[in-house]
C-alpha positions in Angstrom: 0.0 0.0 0.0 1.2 3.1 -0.7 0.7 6.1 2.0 1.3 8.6 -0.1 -1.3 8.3 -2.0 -3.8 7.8 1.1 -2.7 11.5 3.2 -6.1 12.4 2.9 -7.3 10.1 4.6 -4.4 9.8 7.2 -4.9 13.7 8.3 -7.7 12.8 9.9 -7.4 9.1 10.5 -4.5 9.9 12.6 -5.6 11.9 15.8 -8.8 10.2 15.5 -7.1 6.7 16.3 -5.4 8.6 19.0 -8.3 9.9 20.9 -9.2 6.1 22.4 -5.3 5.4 22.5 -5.4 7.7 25.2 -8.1 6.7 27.2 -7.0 2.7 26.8 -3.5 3.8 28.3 -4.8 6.1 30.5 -1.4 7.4 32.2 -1.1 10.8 31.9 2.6 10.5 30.3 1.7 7.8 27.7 -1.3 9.7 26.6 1.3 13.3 26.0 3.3 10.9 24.0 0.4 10.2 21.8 -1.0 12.9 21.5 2.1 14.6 20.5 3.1 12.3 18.0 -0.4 12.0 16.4 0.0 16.0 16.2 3.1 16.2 14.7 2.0 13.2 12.2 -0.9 15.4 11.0 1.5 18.5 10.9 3.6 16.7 8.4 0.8 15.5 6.4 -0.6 18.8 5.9 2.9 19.8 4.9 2.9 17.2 2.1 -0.3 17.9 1.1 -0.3 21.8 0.8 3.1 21.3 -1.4 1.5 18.6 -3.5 -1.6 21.2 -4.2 1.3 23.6 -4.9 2.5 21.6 -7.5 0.0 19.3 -9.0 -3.3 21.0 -8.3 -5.9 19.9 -6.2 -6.6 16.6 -5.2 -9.0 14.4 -5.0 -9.3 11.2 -2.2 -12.3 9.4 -2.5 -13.4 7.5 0.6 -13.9 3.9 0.5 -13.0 3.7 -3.4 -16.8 5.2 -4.2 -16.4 7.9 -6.4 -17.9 11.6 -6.3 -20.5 12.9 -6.0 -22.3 9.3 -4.7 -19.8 9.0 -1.8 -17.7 11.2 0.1 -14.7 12.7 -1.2 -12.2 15.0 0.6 -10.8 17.7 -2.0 -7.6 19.4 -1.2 -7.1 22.6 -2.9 -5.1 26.0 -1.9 -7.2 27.2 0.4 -8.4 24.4 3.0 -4.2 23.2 1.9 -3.7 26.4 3.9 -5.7 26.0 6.6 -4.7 22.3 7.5 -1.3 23.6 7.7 -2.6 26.3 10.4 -4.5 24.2 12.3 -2.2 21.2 12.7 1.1 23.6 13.1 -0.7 25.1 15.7 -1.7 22.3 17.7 1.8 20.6 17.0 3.1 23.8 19.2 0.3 23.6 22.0 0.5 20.2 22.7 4.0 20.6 24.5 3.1 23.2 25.6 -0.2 22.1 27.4 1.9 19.3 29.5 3.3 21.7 32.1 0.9 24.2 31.3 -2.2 21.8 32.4 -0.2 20.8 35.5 -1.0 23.9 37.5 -4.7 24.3 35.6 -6.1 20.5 35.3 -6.7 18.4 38.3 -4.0 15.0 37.5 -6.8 12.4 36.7 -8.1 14.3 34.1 -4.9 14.6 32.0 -5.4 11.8 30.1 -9.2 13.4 28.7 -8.1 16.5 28.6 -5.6 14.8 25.3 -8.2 12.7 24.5 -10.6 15.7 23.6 -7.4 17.8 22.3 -6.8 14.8 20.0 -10.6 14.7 18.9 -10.8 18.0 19.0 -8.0 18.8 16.0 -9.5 15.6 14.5 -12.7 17.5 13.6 -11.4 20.6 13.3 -9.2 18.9 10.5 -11.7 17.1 8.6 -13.7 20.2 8.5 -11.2 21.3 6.9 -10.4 18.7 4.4 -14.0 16.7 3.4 -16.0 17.7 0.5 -19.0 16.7 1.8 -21.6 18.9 3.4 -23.0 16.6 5.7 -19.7 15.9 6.5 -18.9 19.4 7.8 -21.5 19.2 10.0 -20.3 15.9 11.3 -16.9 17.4 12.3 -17.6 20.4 13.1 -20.2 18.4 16.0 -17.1 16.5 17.0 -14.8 19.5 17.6 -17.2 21.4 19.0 -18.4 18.5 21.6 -15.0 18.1 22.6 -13.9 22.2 23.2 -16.8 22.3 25.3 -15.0 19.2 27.7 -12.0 21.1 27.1 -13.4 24.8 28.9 -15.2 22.6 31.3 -11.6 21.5 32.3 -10.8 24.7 33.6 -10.3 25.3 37.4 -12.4 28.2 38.0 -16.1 26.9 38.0 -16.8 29.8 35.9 -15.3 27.6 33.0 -18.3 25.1 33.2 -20.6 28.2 32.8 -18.4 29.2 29.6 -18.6 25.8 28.6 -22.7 25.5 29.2 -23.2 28.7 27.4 -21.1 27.8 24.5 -23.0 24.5 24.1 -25.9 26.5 24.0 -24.5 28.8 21.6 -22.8 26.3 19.4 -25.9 23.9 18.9 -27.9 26.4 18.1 -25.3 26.9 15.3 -25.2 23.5 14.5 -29.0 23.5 14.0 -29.4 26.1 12.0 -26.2 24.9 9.7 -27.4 21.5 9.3 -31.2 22.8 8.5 -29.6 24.6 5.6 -27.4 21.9 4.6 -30.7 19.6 4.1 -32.5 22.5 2.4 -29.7 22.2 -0.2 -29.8 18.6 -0.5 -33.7 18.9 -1.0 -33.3 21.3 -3.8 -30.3 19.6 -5.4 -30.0 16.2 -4.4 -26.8 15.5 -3.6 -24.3 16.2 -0.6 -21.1 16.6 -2.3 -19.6 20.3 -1.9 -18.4 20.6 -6.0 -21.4 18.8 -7.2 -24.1 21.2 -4.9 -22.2 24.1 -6.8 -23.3 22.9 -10.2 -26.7 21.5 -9.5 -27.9 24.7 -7.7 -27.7 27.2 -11.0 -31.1 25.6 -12.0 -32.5 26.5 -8.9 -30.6 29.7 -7.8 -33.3 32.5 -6.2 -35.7 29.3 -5.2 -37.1 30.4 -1.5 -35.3 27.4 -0.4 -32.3 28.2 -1.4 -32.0 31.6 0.0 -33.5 30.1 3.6 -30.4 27.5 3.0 -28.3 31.0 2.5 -29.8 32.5 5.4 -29.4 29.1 7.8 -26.0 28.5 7.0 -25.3 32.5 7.8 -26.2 32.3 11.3 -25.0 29.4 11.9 -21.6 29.6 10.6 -21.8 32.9 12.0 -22.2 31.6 15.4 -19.6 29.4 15.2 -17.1 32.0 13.8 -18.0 34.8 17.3 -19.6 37.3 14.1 -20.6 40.4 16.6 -22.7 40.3 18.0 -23.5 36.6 18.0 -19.8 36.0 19.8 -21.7 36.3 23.8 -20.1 32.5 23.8 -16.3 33.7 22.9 -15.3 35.9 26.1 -16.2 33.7 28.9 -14.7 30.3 26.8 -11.0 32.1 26.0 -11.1 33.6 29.6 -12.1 30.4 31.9 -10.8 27.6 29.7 -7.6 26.5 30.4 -4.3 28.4 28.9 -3.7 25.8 26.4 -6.9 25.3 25.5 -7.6 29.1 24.8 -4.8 28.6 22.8 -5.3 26.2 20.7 -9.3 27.4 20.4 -8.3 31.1 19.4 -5.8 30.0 16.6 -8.3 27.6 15.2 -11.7 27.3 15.9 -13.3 30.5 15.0 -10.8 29.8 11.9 -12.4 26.9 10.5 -15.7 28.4 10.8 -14.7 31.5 8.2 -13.5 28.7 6.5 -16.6 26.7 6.3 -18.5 29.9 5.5 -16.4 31.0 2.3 -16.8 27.4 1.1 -20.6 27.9 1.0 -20.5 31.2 -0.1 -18.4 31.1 -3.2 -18.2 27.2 -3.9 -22.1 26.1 -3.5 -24.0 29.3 -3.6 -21.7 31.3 -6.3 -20.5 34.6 -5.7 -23.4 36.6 -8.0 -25.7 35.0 -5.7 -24.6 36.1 -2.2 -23.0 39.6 -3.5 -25.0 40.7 -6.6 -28.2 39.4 -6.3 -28.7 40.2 -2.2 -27.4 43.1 0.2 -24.9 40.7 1.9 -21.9 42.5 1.0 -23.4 46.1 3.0 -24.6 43.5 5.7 -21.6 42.0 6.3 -19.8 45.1 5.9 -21.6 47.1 9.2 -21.1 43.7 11.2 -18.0 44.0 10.2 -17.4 47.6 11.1 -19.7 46.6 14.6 -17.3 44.0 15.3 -13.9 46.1 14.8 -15.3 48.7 16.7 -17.9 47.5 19.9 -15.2 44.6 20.8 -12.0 47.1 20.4 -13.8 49.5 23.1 -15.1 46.7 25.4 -11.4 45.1 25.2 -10.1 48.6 26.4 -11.9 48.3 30.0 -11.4 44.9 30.8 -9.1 44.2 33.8 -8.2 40.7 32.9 -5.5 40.6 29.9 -7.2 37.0 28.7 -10.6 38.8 28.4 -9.0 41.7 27.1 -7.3 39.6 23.9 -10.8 37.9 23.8 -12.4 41.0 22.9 -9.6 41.7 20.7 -10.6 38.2 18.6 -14.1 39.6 18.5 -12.8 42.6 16.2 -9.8 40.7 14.3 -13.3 38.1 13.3 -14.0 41.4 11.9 -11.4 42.2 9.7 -11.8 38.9 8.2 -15.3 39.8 7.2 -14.5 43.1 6.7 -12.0 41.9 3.5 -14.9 38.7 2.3 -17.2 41.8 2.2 -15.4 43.4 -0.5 -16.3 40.6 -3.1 -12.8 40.9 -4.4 -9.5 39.3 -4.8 -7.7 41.7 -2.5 -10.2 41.8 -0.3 -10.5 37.8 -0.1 -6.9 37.7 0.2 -6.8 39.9 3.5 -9.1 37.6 4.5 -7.6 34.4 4.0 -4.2 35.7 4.9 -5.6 37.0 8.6 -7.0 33.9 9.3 -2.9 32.7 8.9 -1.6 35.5 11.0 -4.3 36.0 12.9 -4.2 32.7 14.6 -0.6 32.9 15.0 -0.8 36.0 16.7 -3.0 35.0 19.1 -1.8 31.7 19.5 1.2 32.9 20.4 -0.4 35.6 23.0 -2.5 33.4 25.1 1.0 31.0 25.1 2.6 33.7 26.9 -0.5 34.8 29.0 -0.3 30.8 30.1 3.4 31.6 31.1 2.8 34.6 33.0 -0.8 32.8 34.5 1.9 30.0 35.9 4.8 32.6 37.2 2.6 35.4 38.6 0.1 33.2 39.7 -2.4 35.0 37.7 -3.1 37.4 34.4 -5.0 40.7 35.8 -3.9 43.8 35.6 -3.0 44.0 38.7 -1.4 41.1 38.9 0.9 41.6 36.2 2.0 44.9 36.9 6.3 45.3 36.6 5.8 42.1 34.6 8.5 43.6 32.4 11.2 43.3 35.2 9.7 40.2 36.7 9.1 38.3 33.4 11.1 40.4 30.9 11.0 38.0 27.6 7.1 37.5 28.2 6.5 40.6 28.1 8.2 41.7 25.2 6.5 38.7 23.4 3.2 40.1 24.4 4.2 43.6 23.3 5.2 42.2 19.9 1.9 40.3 19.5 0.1 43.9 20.5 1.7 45.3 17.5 0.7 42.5 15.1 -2.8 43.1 16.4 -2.5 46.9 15.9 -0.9 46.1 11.9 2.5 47.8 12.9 4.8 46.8 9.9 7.0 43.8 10.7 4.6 42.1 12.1 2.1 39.7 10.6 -0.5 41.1 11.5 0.6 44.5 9.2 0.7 42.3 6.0 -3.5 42.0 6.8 -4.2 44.8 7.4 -2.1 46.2 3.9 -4.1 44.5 1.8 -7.3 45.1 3.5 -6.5 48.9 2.9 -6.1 47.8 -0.8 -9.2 46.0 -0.7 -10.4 49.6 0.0 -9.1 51.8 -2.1 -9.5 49.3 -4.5 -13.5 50.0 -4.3 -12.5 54.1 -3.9 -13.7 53.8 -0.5 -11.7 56.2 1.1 -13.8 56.5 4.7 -13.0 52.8 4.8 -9.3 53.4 5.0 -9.9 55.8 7.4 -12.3 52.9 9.5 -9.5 50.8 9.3 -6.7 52.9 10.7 -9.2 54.3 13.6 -10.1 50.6 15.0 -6.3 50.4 14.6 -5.9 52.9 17.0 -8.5 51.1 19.7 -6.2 48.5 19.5 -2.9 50.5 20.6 -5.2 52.0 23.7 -6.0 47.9 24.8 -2.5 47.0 23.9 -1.0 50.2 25.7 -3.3 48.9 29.0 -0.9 46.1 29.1 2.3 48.2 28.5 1.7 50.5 31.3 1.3 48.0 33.7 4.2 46.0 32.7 6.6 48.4 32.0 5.5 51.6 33.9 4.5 50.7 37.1 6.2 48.3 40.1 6.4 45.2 40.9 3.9 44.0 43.3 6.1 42.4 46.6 3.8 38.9 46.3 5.3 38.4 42.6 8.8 38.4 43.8 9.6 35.0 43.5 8.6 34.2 40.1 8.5 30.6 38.8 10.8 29.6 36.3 8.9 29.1 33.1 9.1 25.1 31.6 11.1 24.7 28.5 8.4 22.9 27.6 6.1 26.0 27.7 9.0 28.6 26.4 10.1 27.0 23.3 6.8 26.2 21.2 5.4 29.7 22.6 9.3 31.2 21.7 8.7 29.6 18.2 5.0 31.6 17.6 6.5 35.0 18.7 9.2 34.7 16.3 6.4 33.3 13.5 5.0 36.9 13.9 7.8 38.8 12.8 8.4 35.9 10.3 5.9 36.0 8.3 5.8 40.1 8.9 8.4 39.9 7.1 8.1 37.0 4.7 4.8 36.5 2.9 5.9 34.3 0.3 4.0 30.9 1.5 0.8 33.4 3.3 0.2 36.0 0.8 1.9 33.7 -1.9 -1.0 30.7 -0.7 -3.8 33.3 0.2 -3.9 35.2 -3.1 -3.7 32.1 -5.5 -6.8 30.6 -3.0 -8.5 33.8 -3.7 -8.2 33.9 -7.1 -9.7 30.3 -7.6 -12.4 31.3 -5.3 -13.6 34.4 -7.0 -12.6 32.9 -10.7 -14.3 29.1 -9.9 -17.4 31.0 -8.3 -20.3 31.9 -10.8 
């Protein structure tokens, strides 16, 4: 048998045979190991994969030898190529991470679940990812879902099992609404298959059923992505949930779901029918703009810097929709090329908050204040992830925000540019918050002794920080990836 030819497959068949690995060994050491492997095994995978789309084109794996559209297929191209590389790179880093991190957040006997659920957890978030199946989608998005709801529940605080009930609530609401508009699709054109749905539905385009399926899948996906102001779920989950877990949820989740809903909107439904034909461009626009702006202003008076940097997701979310709503290839390629820097960005922030959460025993204001004498290399990591979220150049997070502004001027919309730059400047006050307490004010005496920070913790968040400036720097493989991904979406789209 040749493996090669089966990677589709294996990105997904690999952490999902891990999942009950872990819970047959049980020990909390045997169950890293496998965890941590199965990781890095998907991380190479997607690797291979996104280089293969690179140079051959997509590809197509068809699932049990039956061929599409009458069984399920998983279809690689550049843009879900991009994403698996995101969401297994960014659990390959977390996973090490969470061993010491999880020590001080996660009572011992749980260990082994809480790599169960990490493992089925990327699983899902992978074959979201990946299938080309719409039933499918829902399917794994259900199992990623179930299991970051075990995973906030994990927390310490029992203010994480509220997070965790309210985001069930939230996220099956979600789920109903995007699997009600999946079968509206199927009703209207007979057949699951994401490539096949996109042909089939020209003959029935403006139906009412299909614009209910248009509307369902909105919401839904909408829910799942934290679109203001449908993101009530987001704060509570990033703050309670454990530091890896916020982590690994902040880089990917909310990713996947954009994902999912550019899929729809410019593979199934075509992009005349969701731009030209309907106001969803203006509507997504002033969510958007709702988004940048309401979340930037709440983020500036929280007192807790992991609330704070969840507010801040709230308004990068939308950016993202900010650059879809421009229905162009610059606009789409901000897009895909924040969900990239984005969830590095991030990632790599709520690392470090997880380091200064173990050494200063917690991550208030307050408690952080002189963290830059205390923890000096945490906090300048933290300062340079501020700056990617505020789009200073040499960050990643200034690459996104350059072609959003071309996005805009683009379309001659001038006030947008000036939008842009404005919630910029919210984030420098939210980021500055942090600064002044860090740099600007003394050490409390109760931080004096700070704990040494596990290798294990400092090199895969070490590695993140410097992926900021990175790919600030270089955007060969991101804007390189992103702008080909857009193209084909806005070219293969009707």
């Amino acid at each position: 048998m040749n493996l090669a030819q089966h990677l589709p497959a294996l990105q997904v068949v690999v952490p999902l045979i891990a999942a009950p690995l872990t819970v047959l060994l049980r020990r909390r050491s045997v169950a890293f190991a496998v965890a941590l492997v199965a990781s890095w095994i998907a991380l190479a995978i997607s690797v291979l994969l996104c280089l293969q789309v690179a140079n051959s084109g997509s590809i197509s794996y068809a699932i049990g030898n039956w061929p599409a559209p009458w069984g399920i297929e998983y279809r690689i191209d550049r843009l879900n190529s991009f994403m698996l590389v995101l969401v297994s790179g960014i659990a390959a880093l977390v996973l090490p991470f969470s061993r010491a991190s999880i020590e001080a957040e996660v009572p011992p006997p749980q260990h082994y679940l809480f790599y169960t659920m990490f493992v089925l957890c990327l699983a899902g978030l992978l074959g979201i990812a990946i299938t080309g199946d719409a039933f499918n989608i829902f399917v794994f998005l259900e199992v990623s879902s179930l299991s970051a709801y075990v995973l906030i529940a994990l927390g310490r605080d029992r203010r994480a099992l509220f997070a965790a009930y309210q985001y069930l609530l939230m996220g099956s609401i979600g789920a109903t609404f995007l699997v009600i508009g999946i079968g509206l699709l199927y009703l209207m054109t007979g057949t699951l298959n994401l490539a096949d749905m996109g042909l089939r539905i020209a003959s029935v385009q403006g139906t009412r059923p299909v614009l209910a399926a248009l509307a369902f899948i909105t919401v839904g996906v909408s829910l799942k992505l934290a679109l203001f102001p449908l993101h009530q779920w987001l704060p509570n989950a990033y703050t309670y949930a454990p530091s890896a877990v916020s982590a690994f949820l902040s880089a990917t989740a909310t990713k996947v779901a954009v994902y999912v809903l550019l899929r729809f909107y410019f593979s199934v439904f075509g992009e005349s029918a969701v731009f030209t034909k309907l106001p969803m461009a203006e509507m997504m626009l002033l969510l958007a703009l709702a988004g940048m702006f309401a979340a930037s202003t709440i983020a500036i008076f929280q007192t807790d810097l992991k609330r704070l940097f969840a507010y801040s997701s709230v308004a990068q979310i939308g950016y993202i929709i900010l650059g879809l709503s421009f229905n162009s290839v610059n606009g789409l390629t901000a897009s895909i090329v924040h969900l990239f820097n984005h969830g590095v960005t991030k990632g790599a922030i709520f690392m470090l908050l997880g380091c200064v959460a173990l050494g200063m025993g917690g991550t208030t204001l307050a408690r952080v204040q002189g963290l830059g004498k205390r923890m000096p290399l945490a906090s300048f990591g933290i300062v340079i992830g501020g700056l990617s979220l505020m789009g200073v150049p040499g960050t990643a997070g200034f690459i996104s925000k350059w072609y959003l502004l071309l996005a805009a001027l683009e379309k001659g919309q001038w006030w947008l540019v000036f939008m842009i730059v404005l919630s910029s400047l919210l984030a420098a006050v939210y980021v500055w918050r942090f600064v002044e307490a860090a740099y600007l004010r003394e050490p409390r005496q109760d931080t004096a002794n700070v704990a040494p920070t596990p290798w294990l913790m400092s090199v895969p968040t070490a590695i993140l920080v410097l992926a900021i400036v990175y790919f600030g720097l270089d955007t060969s493989f991101t804007i390189g990836t992103a702008s080909e991904a857009a193209a084909a979406l806005i070219g293969g789209s009707r």
